[in-house]
Structure formats: C-alpha cells, structure tokens
C-alpha positions as CSV (number, residue, x, y, z in Angstrom):
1,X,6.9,9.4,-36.9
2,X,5.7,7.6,-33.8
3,X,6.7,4.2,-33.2
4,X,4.1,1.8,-33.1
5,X,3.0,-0.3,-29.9
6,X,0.9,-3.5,-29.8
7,X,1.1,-3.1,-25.9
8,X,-2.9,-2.6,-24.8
9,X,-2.1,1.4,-24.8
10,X,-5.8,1.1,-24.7
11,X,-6.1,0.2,-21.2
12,X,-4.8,4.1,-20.3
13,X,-8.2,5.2,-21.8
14,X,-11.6,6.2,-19.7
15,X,-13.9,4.3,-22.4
16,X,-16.3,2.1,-23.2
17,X,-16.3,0.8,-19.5
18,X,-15.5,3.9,-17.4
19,X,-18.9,3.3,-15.6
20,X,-19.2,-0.3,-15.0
21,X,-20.9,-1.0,-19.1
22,X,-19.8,-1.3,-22.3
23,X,-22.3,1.1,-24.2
24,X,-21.6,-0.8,-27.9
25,X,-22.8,-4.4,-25.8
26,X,-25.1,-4.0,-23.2
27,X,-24.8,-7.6,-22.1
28,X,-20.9,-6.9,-20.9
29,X,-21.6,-4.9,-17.0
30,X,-20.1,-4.6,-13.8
31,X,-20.9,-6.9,-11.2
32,X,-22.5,-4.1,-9.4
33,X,-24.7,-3.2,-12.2
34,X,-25.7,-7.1,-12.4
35,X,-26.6,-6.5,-8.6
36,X,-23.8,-8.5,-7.2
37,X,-23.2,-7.5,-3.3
38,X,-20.1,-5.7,-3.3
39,X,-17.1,-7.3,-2.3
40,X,-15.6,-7.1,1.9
41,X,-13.7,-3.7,2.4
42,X,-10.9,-6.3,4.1
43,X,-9.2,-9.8,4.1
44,X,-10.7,-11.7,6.4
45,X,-8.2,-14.0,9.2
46,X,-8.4,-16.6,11.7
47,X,-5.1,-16.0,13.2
48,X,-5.2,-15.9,17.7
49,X,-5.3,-12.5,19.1
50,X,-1.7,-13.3,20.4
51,X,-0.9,-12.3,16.6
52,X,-2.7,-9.1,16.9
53,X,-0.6,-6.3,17.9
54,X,-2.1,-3.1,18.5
55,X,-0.6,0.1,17.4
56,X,-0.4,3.6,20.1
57,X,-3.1,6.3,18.1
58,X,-1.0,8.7,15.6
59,X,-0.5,11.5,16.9
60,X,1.6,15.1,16.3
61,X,4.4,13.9,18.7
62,X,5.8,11.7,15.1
63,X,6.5,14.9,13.6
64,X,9.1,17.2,13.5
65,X,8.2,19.4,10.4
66,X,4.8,21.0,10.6
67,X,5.3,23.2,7.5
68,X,3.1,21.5,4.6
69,X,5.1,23.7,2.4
70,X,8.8,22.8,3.4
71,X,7.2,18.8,3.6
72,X,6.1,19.1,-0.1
73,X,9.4,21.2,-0.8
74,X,11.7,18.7,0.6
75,X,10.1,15.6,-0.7
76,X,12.4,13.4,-2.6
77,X,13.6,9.3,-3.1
78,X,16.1,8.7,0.0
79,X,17.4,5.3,-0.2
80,X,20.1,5.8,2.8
81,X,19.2,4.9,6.0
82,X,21.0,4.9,9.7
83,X,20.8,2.1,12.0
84,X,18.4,3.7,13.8
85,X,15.3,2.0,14.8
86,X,11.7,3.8,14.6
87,X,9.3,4.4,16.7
88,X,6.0,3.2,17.6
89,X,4.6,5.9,17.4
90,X,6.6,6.5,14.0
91,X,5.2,3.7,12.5
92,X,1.3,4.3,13.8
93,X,1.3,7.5,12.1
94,X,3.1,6.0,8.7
95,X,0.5,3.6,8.5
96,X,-1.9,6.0,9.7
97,X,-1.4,7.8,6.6
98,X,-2.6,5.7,4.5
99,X,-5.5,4.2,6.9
100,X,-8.8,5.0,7.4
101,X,-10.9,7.8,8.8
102,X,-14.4,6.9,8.8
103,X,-16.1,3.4,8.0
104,X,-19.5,2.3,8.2
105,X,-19.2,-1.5,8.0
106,X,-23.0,-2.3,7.6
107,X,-23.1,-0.7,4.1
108,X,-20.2,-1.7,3.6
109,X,-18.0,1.8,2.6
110,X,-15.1,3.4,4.2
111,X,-13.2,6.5,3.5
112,X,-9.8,6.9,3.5
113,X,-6.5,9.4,3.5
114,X,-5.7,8.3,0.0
115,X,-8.5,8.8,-2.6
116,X,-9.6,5.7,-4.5
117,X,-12.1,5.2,-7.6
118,X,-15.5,5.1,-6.6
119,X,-14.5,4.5,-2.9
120,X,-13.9,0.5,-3.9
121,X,-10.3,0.7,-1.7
122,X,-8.5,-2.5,-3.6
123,X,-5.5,-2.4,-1.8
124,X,-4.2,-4.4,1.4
125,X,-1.0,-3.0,3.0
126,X,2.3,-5.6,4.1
127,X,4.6,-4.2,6.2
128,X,8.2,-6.7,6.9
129,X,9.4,-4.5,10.5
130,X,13.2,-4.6,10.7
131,X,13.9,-2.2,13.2
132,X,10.9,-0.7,15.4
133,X,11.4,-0.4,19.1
134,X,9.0,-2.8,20.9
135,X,7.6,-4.3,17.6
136,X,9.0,-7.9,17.0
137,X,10.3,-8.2,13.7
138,X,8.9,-9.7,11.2
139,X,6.0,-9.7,8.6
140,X,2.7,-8.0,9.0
141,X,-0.7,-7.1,7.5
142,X,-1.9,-3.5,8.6
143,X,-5.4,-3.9,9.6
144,X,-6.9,0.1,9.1
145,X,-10.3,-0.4,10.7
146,X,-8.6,-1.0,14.0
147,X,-5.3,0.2,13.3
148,X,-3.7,-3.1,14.3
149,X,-0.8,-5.1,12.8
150,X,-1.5,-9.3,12.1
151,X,1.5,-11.0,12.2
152,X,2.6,-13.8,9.9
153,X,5.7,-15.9,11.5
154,X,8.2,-16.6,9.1
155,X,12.2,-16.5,9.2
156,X,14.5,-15.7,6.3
157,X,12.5,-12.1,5.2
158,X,15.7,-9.9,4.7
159,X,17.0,-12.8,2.2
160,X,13.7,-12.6,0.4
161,X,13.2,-9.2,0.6
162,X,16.6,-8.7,-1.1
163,X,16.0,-11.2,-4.0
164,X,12.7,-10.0,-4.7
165,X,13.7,-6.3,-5.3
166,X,16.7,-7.0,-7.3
167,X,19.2,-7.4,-4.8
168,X,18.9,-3.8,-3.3
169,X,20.5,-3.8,0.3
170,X,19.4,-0.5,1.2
171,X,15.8,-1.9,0.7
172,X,16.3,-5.6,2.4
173,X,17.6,-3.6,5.1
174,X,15.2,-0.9,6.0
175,X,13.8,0.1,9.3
176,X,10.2,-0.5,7.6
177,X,9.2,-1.7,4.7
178,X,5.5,-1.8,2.9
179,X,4.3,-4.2,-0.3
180,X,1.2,-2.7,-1.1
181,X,-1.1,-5.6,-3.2
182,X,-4.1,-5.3,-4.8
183,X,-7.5,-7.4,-4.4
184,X,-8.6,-5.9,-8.3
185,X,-12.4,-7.3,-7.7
186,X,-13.3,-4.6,-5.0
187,X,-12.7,-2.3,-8.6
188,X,-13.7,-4.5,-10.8
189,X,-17.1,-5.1,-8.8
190,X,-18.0,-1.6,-10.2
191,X,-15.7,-0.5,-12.7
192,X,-15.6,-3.7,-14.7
193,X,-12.6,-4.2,-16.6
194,X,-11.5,-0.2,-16.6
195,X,-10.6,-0.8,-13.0
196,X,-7.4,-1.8,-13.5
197,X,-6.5,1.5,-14.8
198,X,-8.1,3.3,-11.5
199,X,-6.8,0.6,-9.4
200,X,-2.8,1.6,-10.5
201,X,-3.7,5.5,-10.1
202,X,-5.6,4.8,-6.4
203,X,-1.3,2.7,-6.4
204,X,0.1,6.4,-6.6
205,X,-2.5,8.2,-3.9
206,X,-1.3,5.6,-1.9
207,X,2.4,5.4,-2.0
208,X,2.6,9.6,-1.8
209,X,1.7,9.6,1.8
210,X,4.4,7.5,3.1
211,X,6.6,10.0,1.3
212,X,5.3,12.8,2.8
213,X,4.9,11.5,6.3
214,X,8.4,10.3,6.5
215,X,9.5,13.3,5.8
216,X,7.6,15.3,7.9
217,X,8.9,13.0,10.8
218,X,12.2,14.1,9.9
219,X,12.9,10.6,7.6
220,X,13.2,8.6,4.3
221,X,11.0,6.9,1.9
222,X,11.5,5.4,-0.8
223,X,8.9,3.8,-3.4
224,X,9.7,0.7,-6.1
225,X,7.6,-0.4,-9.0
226,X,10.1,-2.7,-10.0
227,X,10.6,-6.1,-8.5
228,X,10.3,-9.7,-8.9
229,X,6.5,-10.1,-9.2
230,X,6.1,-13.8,-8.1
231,X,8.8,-13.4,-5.0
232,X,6.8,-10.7,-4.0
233,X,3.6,-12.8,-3.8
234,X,5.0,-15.2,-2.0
235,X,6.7,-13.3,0.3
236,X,3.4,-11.6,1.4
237,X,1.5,-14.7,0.7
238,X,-1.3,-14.1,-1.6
239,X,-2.1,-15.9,-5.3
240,X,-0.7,-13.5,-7.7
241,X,-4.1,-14.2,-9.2
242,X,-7.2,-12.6,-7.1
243,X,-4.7,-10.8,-5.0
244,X,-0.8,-9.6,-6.4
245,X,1.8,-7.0,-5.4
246,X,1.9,-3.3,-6.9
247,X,4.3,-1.3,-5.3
248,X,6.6,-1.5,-2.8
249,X,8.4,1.7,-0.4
250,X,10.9,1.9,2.1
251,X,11.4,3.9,5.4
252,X,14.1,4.3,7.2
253,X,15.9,7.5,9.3
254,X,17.9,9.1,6.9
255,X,21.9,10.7,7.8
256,X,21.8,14.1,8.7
257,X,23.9,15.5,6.8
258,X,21.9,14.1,3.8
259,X,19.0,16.2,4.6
C-alpha cells in the first residue's frame, strides 16, 4: 500500500485552473481573463550605461562539437573544472541559449530558445562571472532583448555563493555561474494559480540548454535544485516574495581526461 502524503500532490495536476478559471467557481480567473494588461516581459533598471556591458553576438566559433547526436550522447552533471577562464564569446552563446529570438515589445510577446507556458517567460537569468577573459567579475543580470549583462557591484560573492549552495567549492568556484529566479505573475497573469506548476517545467527547458551548450563548446555544466533559498535571494537581490530563486547551474572547462 502507498503511503499517504498531505503535501499539495495536487499542484502536479492540469485541473480546474489549467486555463486561467476554475470551471466549479466562475468568480475565481486569471488576471488575463479579468482583462488585466499583462505583466512587462523584463525587470525594469535605472542603473548608468557604465553598468551595461555588452556581449560579442553568439556565434559557431564557441563550439567545438557540431554533432547534435554526440552533444545529447555526451551530456552529463560535470562538477570539475580547470582554472581556465572562458571566453567571451563562450559566455555570449551560453546565455544566448537561453535568450531570445524574436520580440515584439508593443504587444508585449517574445519568443524564446526554451519553451515556456503560454509564452508568459517568468524567469530572469543571474549570472556571478568568476573567470571570463575581459568581463570584470562580479554579479550580473542577463538582459535577452539586447543581449547585454547589468552589473550589480558587490564584494564577498564566492563566500556567499558557497554558503548558499551548501558549502559546495566546485560551485563557489566556477568559471560561470547562473541563479535562474522566477517573477511567478508573468504565469500567474494567465494561468492563475496552475502556473506554478508550468512555471517549474518552463525551470527544466531552461536549465537543459546550458547543459547542452557547454558541452558542445567542449565544457561542463552543472544544474542544483538544492540550496539555501533565502541566501539565494539575497545574493541576487530580489524579495523571495514577487520574485525568488529556482535553480541554479554551473560552468566551467572541464579536465581533459574527464571527458
């Protein structure tokens, strides 16, 4: 016999509010359905352009494995990296990855590597740079509309960073290292209170590219869905509340012989 779980299994389901209603009660919709406008596709900041840095366009010259077959073959958790630092043009095309490919601003819609529900794209992408040749390290906040890192100028990340996933060096010290966290209105806006589910799937499409373009470019990744939840807030900045950390990956060159 199964053993039994007062744990909101519920929340795994596609009904009563896979569409934004709640067909027993009417008076519970979406805030799209109420005809709510629909939430910004970004964060919004007032930092100077000297915080802006502007990433070289991703292109083929990252990768060293063309072979979609051998990529997918070869994919696997590498938590070993080398001292070596990463490219430029490495990290363009690991943030590319997971970017976008056509937005239309004015209405509001964007489309993007990783498939999310409904096209509501909840997440906002952190990356703490250790070790990128002519990136200054520190903290950023990918901007995919114009492929452009903000930076946020703070000291003591690799202390944080090691706390806040459980004292894992291998993580505190990678090359590059993303918190993705979610803004769970852009899903909720349409999806009501089913979005969370979709919100945690759109968590997976996400984090699977990084794996796959690390290894294509000859590298690592690494994903982690445990952590400290409120260290990882803080260390990106955001409430824990209208906006809160998901997942987590590291990148990093791997040893050769480990390949």
């Amino acid at each position: 016999m199964a053993r039994t779980f007062d744990g909101g299994r519920e929340s795994m389901k596609g009904y009563p509010m896979a569409f934004g209603e709640d067909p027993r009660n009417p008076e519970l919709q979406s805030d799209e359905r109420k005809g709510v406008a629909a939430p910004s596709l970004l964060k919004s900041h007032d930092r100077p352009s000297s915080h802006i840095v502007a990433l070289p366009a991703a292109t083929r010259e990252a990768i060293t494995q063309l072979d979609l077959f051998t990529v997918i073959g070869q994919r696997q958790s590498r938590r070993s990296y080398t001292a070596d630092a990463l490219s430029q043009g490495e990290l363009s095309f690991l943030l590319w990855a997971q970017g976008v490919h056509v937005a239309n601003t004015e209405r509001n819609y964007s489309r993007r590597t990783a498939p999310p529900a409904g096209s509501r794209h909840p997440y906002e992408t952190y990356v703490r740079v250790s070790r990128v040749d002519g990136v200054e390290s520190g903290l950023y906040r990918y901007l995919p509309l114009t492929h452009e890192l903000l930076l946020d100028q703070r000291s003591s990340l690799r202390e944080e960073l090691y706390v806040l996933t459980d004292r894992e060096e291998w993580a505190a010290d990678a090359p590059v290292f993303f918190l993705w966290s979610c803004v769970p209105h852009r899903g909720e806006w349409r999806y009501y209170t089913m979005s969370h589910k979709s919100i945690l799937l759109d968590a997976g499409h996400i984090g699977q590219n990084p794996y796959l373009a690390a290894e294509a470019m000859g590298c690592g990744a690494c994903t982690l869905g445990g952590y400290w939840q409120d260290g990882a807030d803080r260390f990106c900045g955001v409430d824990g509340e209208d906006e809160y950390v998901v997942y987590l990956a590291a990148v990093g060159r791997v040893p050769e012989q480990s390949r």
